[in-house]
C-alpha angles and dihedrals in degrees: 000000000000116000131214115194125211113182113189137180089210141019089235097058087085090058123083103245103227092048100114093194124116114283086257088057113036133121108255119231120285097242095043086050088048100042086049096045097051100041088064089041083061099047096034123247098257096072131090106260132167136212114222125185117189113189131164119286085248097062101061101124142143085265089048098044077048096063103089084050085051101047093044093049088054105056088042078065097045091046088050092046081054099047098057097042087059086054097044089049084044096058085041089061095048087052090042094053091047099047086046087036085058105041093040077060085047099054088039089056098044083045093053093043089049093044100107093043106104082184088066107042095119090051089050100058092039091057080051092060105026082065091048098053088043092073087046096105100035075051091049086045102048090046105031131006092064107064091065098051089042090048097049085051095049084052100046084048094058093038089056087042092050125103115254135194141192115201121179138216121025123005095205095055093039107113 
């Protein structure tokens, strides 16, 4: 089991400060998010991995004994985020790829119609390429904007999966 730290002087150091939610639902701090985040993205989201906070025997409190629940319920958030911005860019492409699959129709017709025409040579080759550059972004969605979004989602999910502990008192002496 691979194992990320995390030693803090307070239970509210993982929370974003401004985030007015209750301490169960709150943002966590940018850099803890991020320290988090990366530190699955290293070891790849398909290991078993475990979440420790160490904070200071003073600080166990309902808030503290809270934080796993609160970090879990976190990344859920972040997963599900995730997951309905990769249907919304999924829907995006297929609209995308309608609207370019039609005016690429449009530009081969025109073409066709324009095709015995010598005046209009240049304009013929241009409607060739112009449809063709119009399914360019339902193409870069379908092949490559995706697999971000799909993988961020993948890793908020097995944080939020993840076990996580809270052990107070002194980092150096915990078992």
């Amino acid at each position: 089991m691979w194992l990320i730290e995390l030693n803090l002087r307070d239970a509210r150091q993982l929370f974003h400060t401004l985030d007015p939610a209750p301490f169960r639902e709150k943002d966590l701090d940018p850099a803890a998010e991020t320290y988090i985040y990366e530190a699955v993205r290293e070891l790849g989201a398909s290991r078993p991995t475990k979440l420790l906070i160490h904070l200071p025997a003073a600080q166990a409190s309902d808030e503290a004994h809270a934080l796993p629940e609160a970090v879990s319920h976190y990344f859920e958030h972040r997963a599900d985020r995730a997951r309905i911005e990769l249907r919304r860019l999924l829907v995006r492409g297929l609209i995308s790829l309608a609207i370019g699959l039609a005016f690429m129709f449009s530009c081969l017709s025109l073409r066709r119609y324009l095709e015995n025409a010598a005046d209009f040579e240049l304009l013929h080759e241009g409607l060739l390429i112009i449809g063709w550059v119009a399914l360019w972004r339902p193409v870069e969605i379908f092949l490559y904007d995706w697999w971000p979004i799909l993988r961020q989602q993948q890793r908020c999910a097995a944080i939020a999966r993840m076990p996580i502990d809270v052990r107070f008192g002194n980092p150096d002496s915990a078992p």
